[in-house]
Each structure stands twice: as C-alpha cells, then as structure tokens.
C-alpha positions as CSV (number, residue, x, y, z in Angstrom):
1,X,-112.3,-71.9,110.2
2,X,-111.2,-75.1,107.8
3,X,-109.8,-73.7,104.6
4,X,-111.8,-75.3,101.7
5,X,-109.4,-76.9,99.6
6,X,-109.5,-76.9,95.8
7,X,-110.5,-79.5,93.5
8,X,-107.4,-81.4,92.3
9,X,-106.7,-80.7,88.5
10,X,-108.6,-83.5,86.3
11,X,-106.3,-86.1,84.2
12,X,-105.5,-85.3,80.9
13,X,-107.6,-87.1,78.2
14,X,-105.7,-89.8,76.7
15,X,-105.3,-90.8,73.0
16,X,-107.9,-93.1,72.8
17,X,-110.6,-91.5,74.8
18,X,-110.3,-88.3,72.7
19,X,-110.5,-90.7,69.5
20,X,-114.3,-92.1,71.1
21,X,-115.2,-88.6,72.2
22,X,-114.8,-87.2,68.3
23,X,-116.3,-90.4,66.9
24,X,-119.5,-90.0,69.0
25,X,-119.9,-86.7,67.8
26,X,-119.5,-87.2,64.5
27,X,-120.8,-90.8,63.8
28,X,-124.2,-89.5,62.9
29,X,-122.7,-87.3,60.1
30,X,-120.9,-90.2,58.8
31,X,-123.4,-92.8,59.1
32,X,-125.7,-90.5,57.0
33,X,-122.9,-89.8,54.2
34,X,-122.4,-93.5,53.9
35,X,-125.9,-94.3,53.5
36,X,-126.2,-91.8,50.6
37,X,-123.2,-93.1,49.1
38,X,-124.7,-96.4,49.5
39,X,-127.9,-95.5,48.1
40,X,-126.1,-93.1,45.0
41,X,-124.2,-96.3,44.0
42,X,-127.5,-98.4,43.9
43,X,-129.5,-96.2,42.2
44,X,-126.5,-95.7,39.8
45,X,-126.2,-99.5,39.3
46,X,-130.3,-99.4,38.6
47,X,-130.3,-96.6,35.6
48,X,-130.4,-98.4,32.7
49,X,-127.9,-97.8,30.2
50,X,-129.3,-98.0,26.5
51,X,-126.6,-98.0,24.0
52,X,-126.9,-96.2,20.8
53,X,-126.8,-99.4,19.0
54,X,-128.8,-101.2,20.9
55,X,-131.6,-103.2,19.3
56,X,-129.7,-101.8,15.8
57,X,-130.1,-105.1,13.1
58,X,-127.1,-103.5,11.2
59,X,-124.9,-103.7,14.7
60,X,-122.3,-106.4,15.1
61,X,-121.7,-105.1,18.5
62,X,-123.1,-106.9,21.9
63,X,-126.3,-104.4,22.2
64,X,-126.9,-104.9,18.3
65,X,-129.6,-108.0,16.7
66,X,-127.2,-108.2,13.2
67,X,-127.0,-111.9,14.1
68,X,-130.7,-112.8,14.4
69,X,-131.1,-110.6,11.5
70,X,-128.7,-112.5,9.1
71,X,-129.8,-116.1,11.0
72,X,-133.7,-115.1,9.8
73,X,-132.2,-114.4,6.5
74,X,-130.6,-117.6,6.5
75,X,-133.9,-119.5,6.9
76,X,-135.0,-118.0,4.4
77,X,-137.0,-115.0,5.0
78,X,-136.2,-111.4,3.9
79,X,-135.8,-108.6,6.4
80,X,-135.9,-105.0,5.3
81,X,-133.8,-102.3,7.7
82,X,-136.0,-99.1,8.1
83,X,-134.5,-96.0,10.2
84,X,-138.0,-93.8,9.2
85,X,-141.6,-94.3,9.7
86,X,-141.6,-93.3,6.3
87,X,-139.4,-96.1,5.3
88,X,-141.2,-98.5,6.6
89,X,-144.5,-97.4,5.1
90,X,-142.7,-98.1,1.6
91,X,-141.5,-100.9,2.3
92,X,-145.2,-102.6,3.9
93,X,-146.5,-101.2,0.9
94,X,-144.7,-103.6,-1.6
95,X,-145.3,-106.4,0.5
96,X,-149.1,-106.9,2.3
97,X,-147.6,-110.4,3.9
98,X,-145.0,-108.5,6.2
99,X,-144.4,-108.1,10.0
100,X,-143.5,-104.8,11.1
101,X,-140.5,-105.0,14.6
102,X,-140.8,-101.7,16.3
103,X,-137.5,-101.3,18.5
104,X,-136.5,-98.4,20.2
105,X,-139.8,-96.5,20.3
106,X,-138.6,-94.1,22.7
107,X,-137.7,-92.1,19.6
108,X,-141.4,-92.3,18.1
109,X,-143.2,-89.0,18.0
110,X,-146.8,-89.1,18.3
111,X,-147.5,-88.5,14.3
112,X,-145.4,-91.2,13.9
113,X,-147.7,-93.6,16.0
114,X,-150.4,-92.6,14.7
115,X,-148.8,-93.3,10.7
116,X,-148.0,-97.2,12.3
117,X,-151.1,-97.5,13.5
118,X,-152.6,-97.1,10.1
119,X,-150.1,-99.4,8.4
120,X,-151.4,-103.0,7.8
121,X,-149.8,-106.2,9.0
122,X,-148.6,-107.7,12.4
123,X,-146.8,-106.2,14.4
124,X,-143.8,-106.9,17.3
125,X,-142.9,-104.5,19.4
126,X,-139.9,-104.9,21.6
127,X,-139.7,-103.1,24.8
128,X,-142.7,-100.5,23.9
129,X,-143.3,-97.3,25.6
130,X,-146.7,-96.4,27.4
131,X,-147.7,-94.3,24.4
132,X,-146.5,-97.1,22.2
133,X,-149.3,-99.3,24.1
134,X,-151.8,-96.8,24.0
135,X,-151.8,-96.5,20.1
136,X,-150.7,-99.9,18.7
137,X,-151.7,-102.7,21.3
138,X,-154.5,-100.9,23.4
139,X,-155.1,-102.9,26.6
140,X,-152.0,-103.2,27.6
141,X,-150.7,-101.5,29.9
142,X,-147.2,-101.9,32.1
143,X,-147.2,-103.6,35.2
144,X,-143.8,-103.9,36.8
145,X,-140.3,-105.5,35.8
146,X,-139.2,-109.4,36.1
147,X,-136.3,-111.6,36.1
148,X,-135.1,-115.1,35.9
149,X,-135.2,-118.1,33.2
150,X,-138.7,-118.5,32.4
151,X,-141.0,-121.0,31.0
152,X,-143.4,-120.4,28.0
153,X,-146.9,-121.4,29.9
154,X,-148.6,-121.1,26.6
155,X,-150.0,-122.4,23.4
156,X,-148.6,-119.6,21.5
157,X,-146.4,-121.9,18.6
158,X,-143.2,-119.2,18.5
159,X,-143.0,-119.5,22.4
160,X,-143.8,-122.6,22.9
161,X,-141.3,-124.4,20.4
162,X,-138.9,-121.7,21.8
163,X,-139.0,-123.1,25.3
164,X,-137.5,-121.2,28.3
165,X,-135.7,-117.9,28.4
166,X,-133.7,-115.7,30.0
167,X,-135.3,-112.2,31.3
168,X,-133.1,-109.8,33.2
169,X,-135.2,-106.8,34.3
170,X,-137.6,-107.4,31.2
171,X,-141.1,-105.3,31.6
172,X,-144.3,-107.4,32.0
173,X,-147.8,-106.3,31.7
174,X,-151.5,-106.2,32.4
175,X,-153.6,-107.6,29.2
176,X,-157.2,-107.4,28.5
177,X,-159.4,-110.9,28.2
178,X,-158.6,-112.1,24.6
179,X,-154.6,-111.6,24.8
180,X,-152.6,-115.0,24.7
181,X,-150.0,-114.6,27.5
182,X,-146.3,-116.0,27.9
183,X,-143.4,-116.2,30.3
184,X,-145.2,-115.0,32.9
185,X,-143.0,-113.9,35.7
186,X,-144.4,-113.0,39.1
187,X,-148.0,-113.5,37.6
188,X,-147.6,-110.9,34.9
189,X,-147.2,-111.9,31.3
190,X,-143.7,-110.6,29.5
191,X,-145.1,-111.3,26.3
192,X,-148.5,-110.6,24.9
193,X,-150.5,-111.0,21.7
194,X,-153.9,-110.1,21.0
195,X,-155.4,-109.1,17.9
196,X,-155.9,-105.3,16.3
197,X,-158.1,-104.2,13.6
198,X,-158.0,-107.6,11.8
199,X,-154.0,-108.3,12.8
200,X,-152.1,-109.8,15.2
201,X,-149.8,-107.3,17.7
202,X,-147.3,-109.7,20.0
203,X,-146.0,-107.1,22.8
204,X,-142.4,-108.4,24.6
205,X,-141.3,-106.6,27.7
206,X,-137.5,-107.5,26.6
207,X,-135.3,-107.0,23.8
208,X,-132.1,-108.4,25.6
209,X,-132.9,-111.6,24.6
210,X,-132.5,-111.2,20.9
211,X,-128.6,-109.1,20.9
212,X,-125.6,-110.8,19.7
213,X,-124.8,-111.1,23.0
214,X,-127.5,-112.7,24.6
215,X,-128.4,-115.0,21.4
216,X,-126.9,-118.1,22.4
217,X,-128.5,-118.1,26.1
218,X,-131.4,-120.7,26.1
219,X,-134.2,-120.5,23.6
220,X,-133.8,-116.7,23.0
221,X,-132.6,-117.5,19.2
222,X,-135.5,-119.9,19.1
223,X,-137.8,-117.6,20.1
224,X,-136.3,-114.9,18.3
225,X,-136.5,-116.5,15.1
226,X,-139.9,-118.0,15.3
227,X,-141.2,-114.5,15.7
228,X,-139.6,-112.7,12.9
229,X,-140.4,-116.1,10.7
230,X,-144.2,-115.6,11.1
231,X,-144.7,-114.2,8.1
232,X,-142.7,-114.1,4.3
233,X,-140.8,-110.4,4.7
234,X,-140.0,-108.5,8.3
235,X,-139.4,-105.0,8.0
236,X,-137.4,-103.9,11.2
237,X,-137.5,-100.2,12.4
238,X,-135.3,-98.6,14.3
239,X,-135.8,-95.1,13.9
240,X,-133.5,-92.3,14.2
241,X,-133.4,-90.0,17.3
242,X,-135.8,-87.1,15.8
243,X,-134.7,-83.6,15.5
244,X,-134.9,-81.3,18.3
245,X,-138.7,-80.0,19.2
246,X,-140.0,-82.8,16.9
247,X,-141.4,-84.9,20.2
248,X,-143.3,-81.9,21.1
249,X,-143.7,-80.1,24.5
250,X,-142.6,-82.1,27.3
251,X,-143.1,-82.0,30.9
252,X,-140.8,-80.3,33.2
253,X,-140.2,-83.7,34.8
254,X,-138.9,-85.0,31.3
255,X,-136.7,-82.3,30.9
256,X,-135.0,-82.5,34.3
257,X,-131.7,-84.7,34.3
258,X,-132.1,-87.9,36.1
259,X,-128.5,-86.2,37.8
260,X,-130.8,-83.9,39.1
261,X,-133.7,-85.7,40.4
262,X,-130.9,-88.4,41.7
263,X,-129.4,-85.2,43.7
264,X,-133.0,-84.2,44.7
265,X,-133.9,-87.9,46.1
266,X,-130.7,-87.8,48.2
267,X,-131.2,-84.7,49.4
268,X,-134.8,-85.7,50.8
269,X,-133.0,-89.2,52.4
270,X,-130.5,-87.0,54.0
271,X,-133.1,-84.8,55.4
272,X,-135.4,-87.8,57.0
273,X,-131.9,-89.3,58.0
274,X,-130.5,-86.1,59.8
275,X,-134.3,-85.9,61.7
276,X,-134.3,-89.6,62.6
277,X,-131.0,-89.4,64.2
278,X,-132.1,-86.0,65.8
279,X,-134.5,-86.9,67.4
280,X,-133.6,-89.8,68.7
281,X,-131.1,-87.3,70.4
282,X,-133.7,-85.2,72.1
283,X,-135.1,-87.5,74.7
284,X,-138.6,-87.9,76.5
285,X,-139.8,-84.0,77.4
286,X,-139.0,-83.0,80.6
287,X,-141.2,-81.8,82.9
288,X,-139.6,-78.5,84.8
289,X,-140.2,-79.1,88.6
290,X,-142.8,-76.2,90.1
291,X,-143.0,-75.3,93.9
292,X,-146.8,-76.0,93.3
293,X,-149.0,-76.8,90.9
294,X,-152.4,-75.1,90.8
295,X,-155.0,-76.3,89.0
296,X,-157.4,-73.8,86.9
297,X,-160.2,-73.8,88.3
298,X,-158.8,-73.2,91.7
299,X,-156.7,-70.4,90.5
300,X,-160.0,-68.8,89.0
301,X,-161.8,-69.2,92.1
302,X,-158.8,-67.6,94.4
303,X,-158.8,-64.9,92.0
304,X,-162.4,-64.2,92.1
305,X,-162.4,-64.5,96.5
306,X,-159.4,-61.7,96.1
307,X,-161.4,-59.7,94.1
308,X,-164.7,-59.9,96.2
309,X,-162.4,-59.5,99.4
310,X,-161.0,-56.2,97.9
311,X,-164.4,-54.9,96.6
312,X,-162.5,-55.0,93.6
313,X,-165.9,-55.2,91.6
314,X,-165.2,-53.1,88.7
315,X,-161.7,-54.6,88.0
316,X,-163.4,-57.8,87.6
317,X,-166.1,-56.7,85.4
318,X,-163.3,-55.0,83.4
319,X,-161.0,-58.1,83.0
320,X,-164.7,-60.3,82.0
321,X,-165.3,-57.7,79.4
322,X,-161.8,-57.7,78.1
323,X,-161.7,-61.7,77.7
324,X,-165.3,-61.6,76.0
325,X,-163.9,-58.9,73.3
326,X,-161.3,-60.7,72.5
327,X,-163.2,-63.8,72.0
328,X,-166.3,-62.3,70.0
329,X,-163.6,-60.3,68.2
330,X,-162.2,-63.6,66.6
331,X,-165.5,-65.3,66.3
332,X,-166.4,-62.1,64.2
333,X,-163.4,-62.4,62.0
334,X,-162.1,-59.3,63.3
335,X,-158.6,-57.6,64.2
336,X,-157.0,-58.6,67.0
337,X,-156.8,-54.8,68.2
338,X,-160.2,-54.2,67.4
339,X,-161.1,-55.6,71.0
340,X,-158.9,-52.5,72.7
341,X,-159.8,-50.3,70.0
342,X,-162.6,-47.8,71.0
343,X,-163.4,-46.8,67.4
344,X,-164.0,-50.6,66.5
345,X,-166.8,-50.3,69.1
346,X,-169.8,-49.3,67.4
347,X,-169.0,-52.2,64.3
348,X,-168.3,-54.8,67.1
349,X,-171.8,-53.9,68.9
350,X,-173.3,-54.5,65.3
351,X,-171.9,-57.6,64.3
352,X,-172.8,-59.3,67.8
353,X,-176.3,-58.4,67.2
354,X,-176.4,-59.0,63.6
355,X,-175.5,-63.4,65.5
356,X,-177.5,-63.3,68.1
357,X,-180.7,-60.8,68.1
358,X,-180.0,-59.1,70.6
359,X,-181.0,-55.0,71.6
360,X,-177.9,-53.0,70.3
361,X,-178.6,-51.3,73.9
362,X,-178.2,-54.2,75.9
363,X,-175.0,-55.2,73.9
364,X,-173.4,-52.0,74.4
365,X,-174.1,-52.0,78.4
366,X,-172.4,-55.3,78.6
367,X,-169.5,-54.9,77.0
368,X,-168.5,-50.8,77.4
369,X,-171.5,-49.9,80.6
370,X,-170.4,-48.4,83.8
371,X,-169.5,-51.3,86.4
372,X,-172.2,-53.0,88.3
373,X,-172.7,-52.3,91.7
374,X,-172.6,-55.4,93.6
375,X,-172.1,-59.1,93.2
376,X,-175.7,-59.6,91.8
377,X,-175.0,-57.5,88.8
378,X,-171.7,-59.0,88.5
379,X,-172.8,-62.2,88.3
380,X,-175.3,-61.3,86.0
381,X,-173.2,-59.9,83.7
382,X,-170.7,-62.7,83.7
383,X,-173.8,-65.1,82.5
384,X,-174.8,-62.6,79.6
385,X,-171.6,-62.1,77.9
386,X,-171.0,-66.0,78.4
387,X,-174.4,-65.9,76.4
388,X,-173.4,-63.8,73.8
389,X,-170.4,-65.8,73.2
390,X,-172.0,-68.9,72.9
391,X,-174.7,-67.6,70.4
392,X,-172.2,-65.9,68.2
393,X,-170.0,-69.3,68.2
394,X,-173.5,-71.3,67.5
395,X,-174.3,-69.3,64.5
C-alpha cells in the first residue's frame, strides 16, 4: 500500500507580494476617497465667495467700486451712497433725472422690490437675483454663466464706446424681443436693456468688472463709467443685510448649509462609486450545473401519468383545487390564507360568482365537492376551474 505523502509546506509570502495583495484589496476604497477629495476641492474652488464689501462704493478694498465711484465724480456727475430702500427713495425724490445702481440684491426683501419698482428713473442692476428680474426687468430671466474677454456686438452707445471686457463666471440671460443685447457669450447676452413703464432698465450679469481691482482690465472703467454717466445724479444702493425674519419664510433648501448639501452630494458620489466598483466585482451569473434539466411541461405531464398510474384521482383533483384558490384568492384581493381557510369559503364562493355569473352550486362543487370519479370528471373539472380563473382575471 503506497503511503500518500503530504503536500510540502507553501513558501512564505514575500514583502512585495503581501504589499500587491493589500493594495488590491483596498484600491477600490482608496480610489473612491480620492475622487471625493477630488470632487470636495472642486466644488470648494466653485462656491463663490462674496465679500462683505463687495460691490460697497465707500470700499477702497479689491471687492469695493470707491474708484469708479470717485472717477464718475470726477467727470462730473454726482453719486449719492444709499444703504436703505428708504434712502434711496429720498434721494430719487430730489432729483427726477437720476439712475438708480442696485448691487447686492441678495439682501432685498420682497417689500423692498416692490418700493423700487415704484420709484421712477433708470435703473442698473448688477448681478440681480431671479426675484430681482421678476419685479424690476420682467422678461429676463437667467440662463447660465460665461467667461472670457468679450466684445460689445451692439449699438448700445455705453457698450459700444466701452469696447471689450473681461467676464469671469459673469451670469447671462434670456431676453424678450425688444431688449438691446451685449457681450454675448456662448449666444446669451451678459448685458441687457429694455425699457419699463416709460424707463430704461440695463441688466449686467457681472459686477467684477467695475471693483478697484478689476478697473484697469480692458474697457471695464469705460464701460463702467458710461453707464453710471447716463444721466445727471446716480444714486447707488447697497443695502444692509436685513434683520433676521425680515426676508420672510424660506424654504428648507435655503436654510440648509451649502456644508451640508456639499456633504450630502458626496455622500450620493460615494454611494454610485462603491456600486460601480461592486459590481464590476460580481461577475456574469453563474449557472449551477444540474444532473438534468426538465422542462415544465414535461414535468407536468410525468406528474399527471404518475397520478393516473396510481389511481391517484382525488390527490390530483385536490392539488388543481388548491392552485385555483390560491389564484382566484389574489385575483379577489383576498388573504393569502383565505385559500386554506375553511371559514373564508362561503365569501370566496361569493365573490367568484359575483365575476363570472356563475350558480353558487356549481362553484362550490368545484372548488370544495367530493372527488370525481374517473378521468372524464377530472378532466372536466380541470377545464372549469381554468374557466373560472380566466373569467375572474377578464373582469
């Protein structure tokens, strides 16, 4: 008799096979951490970051307009500093031949649209909100973000003596028939004017163009200063944040930190990453190999031949009316025990006729009657039920 022999011991893993081994089973992990990192430190980069002073004409600072204010001032037109709606009322009040800048209309409350809406004069509105549009320069609506040095394109004087300008991420806009559209980037107008109620509202996606820090880059003082020079005074407002509650109610989706929904969005990447790189994992299905494979109708048939062999009659009129139970049961809407439930019969007799018409008698026979006695009846009984079914499914 030969002695089996044992397997010899395997070699221990070296150094760098272990280092592969750990890295394939953790790559996935890693791959996914990285590309939330990634995609945190883009979306980061993307926020825009709105400086308290931005747009402020009383700011020397790079987000402030101080030195287009004092260059306009220079030239010889009179600006006005308003930090109310209130403010600005006055101050349009003592002077009919005015243009009213609207900057930072984030902080606008809807009474305080609908006081500048009122006010008379022209208007130009830097960087407006959706609301803004809605109740000062109807028609216009946003329509996506641009960038790049852009020509004018249009007749409009203060644009086109301007020339071209720089736009970094400035809004641009859809504008109804009538508007006089410039620097249109992508096919979308960044600035629009178009008259209202008798005066003329010029809408600009951008107000980077006009800080101290941007100022000297192309025509943006050109510009800048042919729009505030349109008229004999300019009344700039740049309204206070308003007191808490003062906005009114605001969604939930307002309210929820953008560190939130940031958190949120990476938590729904990491989840479609994770399944990606699951299933990918998983493979084709596999098939589990059977001794034989029968196919349905043959297995009814040998079952039916068995039965008949035996003289097994009753059993198959029992496992016929079980199936159909169960099946009218469900069509009915019914319990799932109400098909084994005696109780239930009476209810079940009643709904079946209630489908198809049929005697409460004949029902009853079928589905709870003493066996049949041969093959004939059998057979007979297997078509009925099969008819009741299909009725009840039909109506």
């Amino acid at each position: 008799m030969t002695a089996v022999q044992a397997a010899p011991p395997a070699a221990p893993e070296t150094a760098r096979q272990v280092a592969r081994r750990r890295w394939r089973r953790s790559r996935g992990v890693l791959i996914v951490l990285l590309a939330l990192a990634v995609i945190g430190v883009v979306l980061a980069a993307l926020r825009p970051t709105v400086r308290a002073d931005y747009l402020d004409p009383e700011s020397p600072g790079q987000q402030g307009t101080r030195a287009l204010v004092e260059i306009t001032r220079q030239h010889g037109t009179p600006v006005t500093v308003a930090r109310s709606v209130s403010a600005a009322a006055g101050a349009l009040s003592t002077n009919p031949d005015t243009l009213l800048v609207i900057a930072r209309s984030d902080r606008l409350t809807s009474t305080d649209l609908a006081t500048l809406r009122a006010l008379p004069g022209d208007r130009l509105l830097l960087e407006p909100t959706g609301d803004t549009l809605d109740e000062l320069a109807p028609g216009v609506e946003p329509d996506g973000v641009t960038s790049g040095t852009i020509s004018p394109g249009c007749s409009l004087p203060a644009a086109a003596n301007a020339g071209s300008i720089g736009l970094i991420g400035g809004q641009v806009y859809r504008a109804p028939a009538g508007a006089t559209k410039c620097y249109i980037g992508d096919g979308r107008p960044g600035l629009v004017q178009l008259p209202v109620n008798g005066a003329n509202v010029t809408v600009f996606g951008s107000g980077e163009p006009f800080t101290n820090e941007r100022l000297t880059d192309d025509g943006d003082a050109a510009l800048g200063m042919n729009l505030l020079g349109s008229r004999s005074n300019v009344v700039w407002l740049l309204p206070s944040p308003p007191p808490p509650g003062a906005g009114g109610q605001k969604s939930f989706t307002e309210l929820v930190p953008f560190g939130v929904k940031l958190a949120v969005l990476q938590a729904v990447i990491a989840v479609v990453l994770v399944a990606l790189w699951r299933a990918r994992r998983l493979g084709p299905v596999v098939v589990e190999p059977l001794p034989v494979v029968v196919r349905s109708a043959e297995a009814v048939e040998g079952r039916a031949r068995l039965y008949r062999s035996r003289g097994a009659g009753d059993r198959a009129a029992l496992a016929l009316r079980a199936g159909a139970l169960e099946r009218l049961t469900a069509l009915l809407g019914m319990p799932k025990s109400a098909a084994s439930d005696p109780a239930m019969a009476n209810e079940i007799i009643a709904g079946i006729a209630a489908h198809t018409g049929e005697p409460h008698a004949a029902i009853g026979a079928a589905l709870y009657g003493p066996p049949p006695m041969d093959d004939v009846e059998l057979v007979r009984l297997s078509g009925y039920l099969d008819e009741l079914e299909r009725q009840v499914r039909s109506a």
